[in-house]
MIDOSE-1310 file (N, C-alpha, C; in nm, 2 decimals, decimal comma, always signed):
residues 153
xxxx	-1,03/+5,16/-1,01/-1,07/+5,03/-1,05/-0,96/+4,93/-1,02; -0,82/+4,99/-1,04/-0,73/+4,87/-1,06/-0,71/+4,86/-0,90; -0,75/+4,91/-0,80/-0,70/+4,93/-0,69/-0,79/+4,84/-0,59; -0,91/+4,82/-0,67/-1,03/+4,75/-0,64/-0,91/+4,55/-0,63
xxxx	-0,86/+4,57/-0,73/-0,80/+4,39/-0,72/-0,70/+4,38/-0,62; -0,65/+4,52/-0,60/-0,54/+4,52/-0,54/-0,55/+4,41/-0,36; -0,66/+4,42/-0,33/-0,66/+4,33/-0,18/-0,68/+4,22/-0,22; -0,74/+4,18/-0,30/-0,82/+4,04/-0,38/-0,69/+3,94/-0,43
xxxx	-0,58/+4,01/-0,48/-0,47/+3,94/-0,52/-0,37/+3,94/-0,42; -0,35/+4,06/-0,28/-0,27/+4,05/-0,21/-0,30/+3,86/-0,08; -0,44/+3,95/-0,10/-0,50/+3,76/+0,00/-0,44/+3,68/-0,11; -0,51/+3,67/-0,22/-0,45/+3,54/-0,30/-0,29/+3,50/-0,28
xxxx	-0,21/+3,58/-0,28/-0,04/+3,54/-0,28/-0,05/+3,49/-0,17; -0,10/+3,57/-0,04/-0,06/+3,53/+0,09/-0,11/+3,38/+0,09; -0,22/+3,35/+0,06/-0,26/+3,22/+0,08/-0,18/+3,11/-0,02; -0,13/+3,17/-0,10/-0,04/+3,09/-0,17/+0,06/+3,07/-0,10
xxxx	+0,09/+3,13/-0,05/+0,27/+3,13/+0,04/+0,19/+3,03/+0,17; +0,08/+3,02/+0,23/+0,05/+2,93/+0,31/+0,05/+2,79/+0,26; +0,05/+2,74/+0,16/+0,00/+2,61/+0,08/+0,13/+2,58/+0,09; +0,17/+2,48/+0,15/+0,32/+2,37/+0,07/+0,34/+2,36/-0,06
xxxx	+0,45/+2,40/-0,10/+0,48/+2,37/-0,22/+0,49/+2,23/-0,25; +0,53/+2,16/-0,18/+0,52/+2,02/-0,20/+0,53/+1,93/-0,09; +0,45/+1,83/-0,15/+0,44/+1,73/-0,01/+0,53/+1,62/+0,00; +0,69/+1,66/-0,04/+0,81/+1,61/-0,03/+0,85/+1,58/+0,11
xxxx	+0,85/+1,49/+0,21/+0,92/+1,51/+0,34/+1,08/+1,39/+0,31; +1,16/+1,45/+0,38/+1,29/+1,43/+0,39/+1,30/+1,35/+0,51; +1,34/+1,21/+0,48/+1,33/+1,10/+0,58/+1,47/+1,09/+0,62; +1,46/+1,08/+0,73/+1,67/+1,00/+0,74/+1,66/+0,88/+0,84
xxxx	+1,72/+0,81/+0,71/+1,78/+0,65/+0,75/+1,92/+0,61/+0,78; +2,00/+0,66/+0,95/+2,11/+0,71/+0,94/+2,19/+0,77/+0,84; +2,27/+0,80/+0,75/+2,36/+0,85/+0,67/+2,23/+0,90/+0,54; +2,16/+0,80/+0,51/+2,13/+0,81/+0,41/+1,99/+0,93/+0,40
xxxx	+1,89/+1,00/+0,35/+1,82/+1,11/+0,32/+1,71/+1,07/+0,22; +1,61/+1,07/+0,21/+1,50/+1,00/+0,12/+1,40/+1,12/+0,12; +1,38/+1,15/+0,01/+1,25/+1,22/-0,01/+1,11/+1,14/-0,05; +1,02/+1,16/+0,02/+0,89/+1,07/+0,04/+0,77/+1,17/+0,00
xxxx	+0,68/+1,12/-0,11/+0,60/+1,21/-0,09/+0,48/+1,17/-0,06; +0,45/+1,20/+0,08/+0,34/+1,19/+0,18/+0,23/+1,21/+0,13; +0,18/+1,31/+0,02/+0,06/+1,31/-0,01/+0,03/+1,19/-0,08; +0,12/+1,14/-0,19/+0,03/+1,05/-0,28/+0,04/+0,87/-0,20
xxxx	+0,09/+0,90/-0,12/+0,16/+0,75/-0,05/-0,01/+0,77/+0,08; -0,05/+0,88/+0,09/-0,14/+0,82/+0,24/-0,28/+0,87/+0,11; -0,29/+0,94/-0,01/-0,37/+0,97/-0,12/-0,44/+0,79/-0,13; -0,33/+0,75/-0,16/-0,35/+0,60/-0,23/-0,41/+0,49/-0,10
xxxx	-0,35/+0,50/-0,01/-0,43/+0,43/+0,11/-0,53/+0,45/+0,16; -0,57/+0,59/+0,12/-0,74/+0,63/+0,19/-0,79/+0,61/+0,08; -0,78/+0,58/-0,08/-0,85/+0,57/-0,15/-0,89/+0,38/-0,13; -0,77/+0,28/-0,09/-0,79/+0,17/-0,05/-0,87/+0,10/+0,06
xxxx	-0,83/+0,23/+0,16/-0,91/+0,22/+0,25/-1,06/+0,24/+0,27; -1,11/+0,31/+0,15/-1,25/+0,34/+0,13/-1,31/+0,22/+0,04; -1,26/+0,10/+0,01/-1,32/+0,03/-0,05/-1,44/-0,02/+0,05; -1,54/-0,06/-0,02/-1,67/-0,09/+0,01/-1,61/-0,25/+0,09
xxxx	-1,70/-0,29/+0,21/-1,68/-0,39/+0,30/-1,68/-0,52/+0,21; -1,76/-0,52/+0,07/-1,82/-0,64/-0,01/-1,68/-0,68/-0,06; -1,59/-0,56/-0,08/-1,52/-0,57/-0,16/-1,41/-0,65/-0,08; -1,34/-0,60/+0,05/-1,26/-0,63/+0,15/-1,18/-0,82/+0,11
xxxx	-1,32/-0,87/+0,05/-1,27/-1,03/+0,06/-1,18/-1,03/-0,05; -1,24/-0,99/-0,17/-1,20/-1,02/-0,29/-1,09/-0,92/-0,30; -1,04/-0,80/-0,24/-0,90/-0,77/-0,20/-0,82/-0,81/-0,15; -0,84/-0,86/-0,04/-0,74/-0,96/+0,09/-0,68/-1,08/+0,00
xxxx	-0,80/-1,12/-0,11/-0,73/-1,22/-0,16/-0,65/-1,21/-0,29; -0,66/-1,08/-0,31/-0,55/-1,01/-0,44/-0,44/-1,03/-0,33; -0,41/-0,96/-0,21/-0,31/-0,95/-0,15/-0,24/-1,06/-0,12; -0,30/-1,15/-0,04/-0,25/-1,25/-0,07/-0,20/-1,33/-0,13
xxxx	-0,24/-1,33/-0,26/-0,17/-1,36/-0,40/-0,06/-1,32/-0,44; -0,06/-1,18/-0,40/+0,04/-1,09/-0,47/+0,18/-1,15/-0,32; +0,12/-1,14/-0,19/+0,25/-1,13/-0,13/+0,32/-1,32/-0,16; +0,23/-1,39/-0,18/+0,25/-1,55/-0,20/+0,34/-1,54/-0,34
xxxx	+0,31/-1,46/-0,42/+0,35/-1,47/-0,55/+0,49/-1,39/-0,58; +0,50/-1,30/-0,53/+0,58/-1,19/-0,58/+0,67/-1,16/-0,43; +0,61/-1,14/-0,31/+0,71/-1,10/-0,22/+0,79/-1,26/-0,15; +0,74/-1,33/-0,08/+0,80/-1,40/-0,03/+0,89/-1,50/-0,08
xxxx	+0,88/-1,52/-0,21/+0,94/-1,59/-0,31/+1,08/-1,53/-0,35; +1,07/-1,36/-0,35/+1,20/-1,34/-0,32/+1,25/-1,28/-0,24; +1,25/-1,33/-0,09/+1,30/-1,32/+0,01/+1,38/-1,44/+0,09; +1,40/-1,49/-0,04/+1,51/-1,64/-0,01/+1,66/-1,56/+0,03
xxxx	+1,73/-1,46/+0,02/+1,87/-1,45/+0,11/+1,82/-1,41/+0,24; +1,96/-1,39/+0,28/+1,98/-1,36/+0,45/+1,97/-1,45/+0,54; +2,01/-1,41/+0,69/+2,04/-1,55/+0,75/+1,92/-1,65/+0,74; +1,95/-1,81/+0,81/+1,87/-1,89/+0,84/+1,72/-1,86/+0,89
xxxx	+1,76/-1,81/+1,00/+1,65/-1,72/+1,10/+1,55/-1,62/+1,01; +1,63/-1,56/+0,95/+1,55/-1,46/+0,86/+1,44/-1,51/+0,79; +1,50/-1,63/+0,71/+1,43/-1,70/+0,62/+1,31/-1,73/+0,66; +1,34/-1,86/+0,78/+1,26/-1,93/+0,85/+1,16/-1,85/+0,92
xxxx	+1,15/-1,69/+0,96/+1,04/-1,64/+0,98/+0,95/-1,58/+0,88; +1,05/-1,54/+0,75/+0,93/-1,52/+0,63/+0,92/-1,68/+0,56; +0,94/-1,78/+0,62/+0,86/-1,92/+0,51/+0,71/-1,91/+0,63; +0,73/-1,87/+0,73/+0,66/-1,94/+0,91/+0,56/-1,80/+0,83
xxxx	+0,55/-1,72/+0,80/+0,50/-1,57/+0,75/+0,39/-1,64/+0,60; +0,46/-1,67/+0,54/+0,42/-1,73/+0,39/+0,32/-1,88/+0,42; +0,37/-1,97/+0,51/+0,24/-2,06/+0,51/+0,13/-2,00/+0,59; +0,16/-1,94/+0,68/+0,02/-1,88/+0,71/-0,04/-1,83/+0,66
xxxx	-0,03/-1,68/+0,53/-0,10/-1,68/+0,40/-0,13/-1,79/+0,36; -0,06/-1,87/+0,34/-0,11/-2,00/+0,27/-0,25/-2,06/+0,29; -0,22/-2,06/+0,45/-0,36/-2,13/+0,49/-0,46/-2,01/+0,53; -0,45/-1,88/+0,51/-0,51/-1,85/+0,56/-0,62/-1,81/+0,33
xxxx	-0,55/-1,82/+0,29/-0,61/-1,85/+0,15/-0,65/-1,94/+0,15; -0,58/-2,09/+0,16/-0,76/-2,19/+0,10/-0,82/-2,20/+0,21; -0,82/-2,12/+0,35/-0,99/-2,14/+0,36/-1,05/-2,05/+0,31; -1,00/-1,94/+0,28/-1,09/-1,81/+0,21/-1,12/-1,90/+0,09
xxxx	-1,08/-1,99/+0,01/-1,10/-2,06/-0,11/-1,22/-2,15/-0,09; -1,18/-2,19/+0,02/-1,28/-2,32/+0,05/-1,43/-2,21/+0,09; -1,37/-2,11/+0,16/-1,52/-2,00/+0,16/-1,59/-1,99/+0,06; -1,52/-1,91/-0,01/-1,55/-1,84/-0,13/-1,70/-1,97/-0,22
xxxx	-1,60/-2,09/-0,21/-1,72/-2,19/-0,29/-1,86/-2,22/-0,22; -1,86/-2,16/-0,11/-1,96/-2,14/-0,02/-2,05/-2,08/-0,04; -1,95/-1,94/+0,00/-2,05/-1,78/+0,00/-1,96/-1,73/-0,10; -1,98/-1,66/-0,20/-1,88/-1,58/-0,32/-1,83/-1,45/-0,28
xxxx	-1,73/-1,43/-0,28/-1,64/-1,36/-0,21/-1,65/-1,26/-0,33; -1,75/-1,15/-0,36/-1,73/-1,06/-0,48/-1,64/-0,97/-0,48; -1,61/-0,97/-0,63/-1,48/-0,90/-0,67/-1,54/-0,79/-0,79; -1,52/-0,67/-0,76/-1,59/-0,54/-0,80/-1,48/-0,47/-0,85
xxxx	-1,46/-0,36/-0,96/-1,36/-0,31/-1,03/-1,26/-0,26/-0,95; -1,33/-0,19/-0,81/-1,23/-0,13/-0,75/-1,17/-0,22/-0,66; -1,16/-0,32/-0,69/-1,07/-0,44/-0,60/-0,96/-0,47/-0,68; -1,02/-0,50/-0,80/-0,93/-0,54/-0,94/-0,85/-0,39/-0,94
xxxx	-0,93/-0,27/-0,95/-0,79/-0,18/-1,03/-0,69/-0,14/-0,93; -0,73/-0,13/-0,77/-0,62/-0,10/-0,66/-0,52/-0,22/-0,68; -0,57/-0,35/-0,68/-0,48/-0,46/-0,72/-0,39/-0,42/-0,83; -0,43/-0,37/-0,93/-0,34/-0,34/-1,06/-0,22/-0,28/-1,05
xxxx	-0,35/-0,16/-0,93/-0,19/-0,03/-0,92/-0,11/-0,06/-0,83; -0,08/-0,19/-0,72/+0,01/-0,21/-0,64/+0,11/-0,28/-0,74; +0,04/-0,40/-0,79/+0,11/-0,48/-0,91/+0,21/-0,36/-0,94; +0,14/-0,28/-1,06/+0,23/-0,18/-1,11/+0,36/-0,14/-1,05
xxxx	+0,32/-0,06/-0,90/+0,41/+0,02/-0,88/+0,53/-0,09/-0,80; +0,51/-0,19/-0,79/+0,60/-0,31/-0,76/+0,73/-0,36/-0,85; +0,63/-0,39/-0,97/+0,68/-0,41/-1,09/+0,82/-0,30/-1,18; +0,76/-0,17/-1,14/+0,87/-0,07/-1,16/+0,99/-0,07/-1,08
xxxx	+0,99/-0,12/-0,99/+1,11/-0,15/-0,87/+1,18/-0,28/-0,91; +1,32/-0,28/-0,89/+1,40/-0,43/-0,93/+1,33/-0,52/-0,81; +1,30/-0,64/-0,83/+1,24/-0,74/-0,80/+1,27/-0,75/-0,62; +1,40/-0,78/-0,61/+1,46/-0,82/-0,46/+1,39/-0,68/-0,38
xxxx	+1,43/-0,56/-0,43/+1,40/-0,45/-0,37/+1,27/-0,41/-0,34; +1,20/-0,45/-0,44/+1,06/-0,42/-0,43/+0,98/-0,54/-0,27; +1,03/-0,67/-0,32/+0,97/-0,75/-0,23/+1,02/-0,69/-0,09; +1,15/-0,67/-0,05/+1,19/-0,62/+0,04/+1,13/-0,53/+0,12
xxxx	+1,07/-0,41/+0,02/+1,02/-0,30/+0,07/+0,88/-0,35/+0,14; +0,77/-0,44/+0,03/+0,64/-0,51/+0,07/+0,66/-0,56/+0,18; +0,78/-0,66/+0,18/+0,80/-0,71/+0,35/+0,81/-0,64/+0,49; +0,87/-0,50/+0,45/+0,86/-0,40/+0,53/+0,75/-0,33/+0,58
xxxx	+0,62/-0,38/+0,51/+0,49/-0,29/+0,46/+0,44/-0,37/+0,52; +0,44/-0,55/+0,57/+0,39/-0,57/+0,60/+0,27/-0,57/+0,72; +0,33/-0,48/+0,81/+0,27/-0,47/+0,93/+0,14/-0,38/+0,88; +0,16/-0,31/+0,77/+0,04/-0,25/+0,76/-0,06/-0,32/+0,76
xxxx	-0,10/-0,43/+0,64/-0,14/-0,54/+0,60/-0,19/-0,63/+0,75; -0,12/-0,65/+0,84/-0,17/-0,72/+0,97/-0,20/-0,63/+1,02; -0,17/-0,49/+1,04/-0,28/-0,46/+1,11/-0,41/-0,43/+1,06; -0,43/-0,40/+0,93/-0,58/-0,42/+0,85/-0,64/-0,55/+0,90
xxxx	-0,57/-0,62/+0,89/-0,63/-0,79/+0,90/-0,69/-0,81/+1,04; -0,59/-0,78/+1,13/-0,62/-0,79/+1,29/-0,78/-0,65/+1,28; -0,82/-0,54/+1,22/-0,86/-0,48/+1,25/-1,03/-0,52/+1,16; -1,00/-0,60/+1,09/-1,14/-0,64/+0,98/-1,21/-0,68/+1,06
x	-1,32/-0,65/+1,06/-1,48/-0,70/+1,16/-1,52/-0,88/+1,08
């Protein structure tokens, strides 16, 4: 009888030794070494990315907010040039928000929980970061964000 489990738990280990123990990957930014963990970082973007199409407006325009409010505002050091391409960066949100504004009083741009709570959880995980660093990083992110935009039907 006990001999009977004995294959049943050998597969089980083996396939446990196949599974990653973690989905830690080790980045290198010359000198420096970063552990990233890949699952919950692309977890959280296909959950984003599955929002319903209705929803898309009334996201774009959380984002917006959030990068008008929170990133480009502090991204006032570094050179002239630097600046002057995230202000050339920030009025274009700008305008590209009131016409989504001036839309919206049109056609209503609906805003559904799962717009509001992925909004929350970026808020959040922003907010846990020192300010400069956090915008920093979002500025860095940005290309994601344009290429969503370039890719919306």
């Amino acid at each position: 009888m006990e001999d009977s489990h004995f294959p049943s738990l050998l597969n089980t280990a083996f396939l446990l030794c196949l599974i990653p123990t973690s989905s830690l990957k080790q980045l290198h930014f010359g000198h420096c070494v970063v552990s990233v963990n890949m699952y919950e970082i692309q977890k959280g973007f296909g959950e984003i990315k599955e929002m319903t199409s209705e929803e898309r407006c009334c996201f774009f325009q959380y984002l917006l907010k959030f990068y008008l409010a929170n990133v480009f505002s502090q991204c006032r050091e570094g050179s002239n040039f630097h600046q002057r391409r995230v202000s050339r960066i920030a009025n274009n949100f700008l305008s590209i928000k009131k016409e989504l504004t001036l839309c919206d009083t049109v056609t209503t741009c609906p805003c559904g929980k799962e717009a509001s709570h992925k909004y929350e959880q970026i808020l959040k995980q922003f907010q846990k970061m020192d300010s400069h660093s956090a915008a920093l990083k979002a500025l860095g992110e940005l290309d994601i964000l344009l290429d969503w935009i370039d890719k919306a039907e």
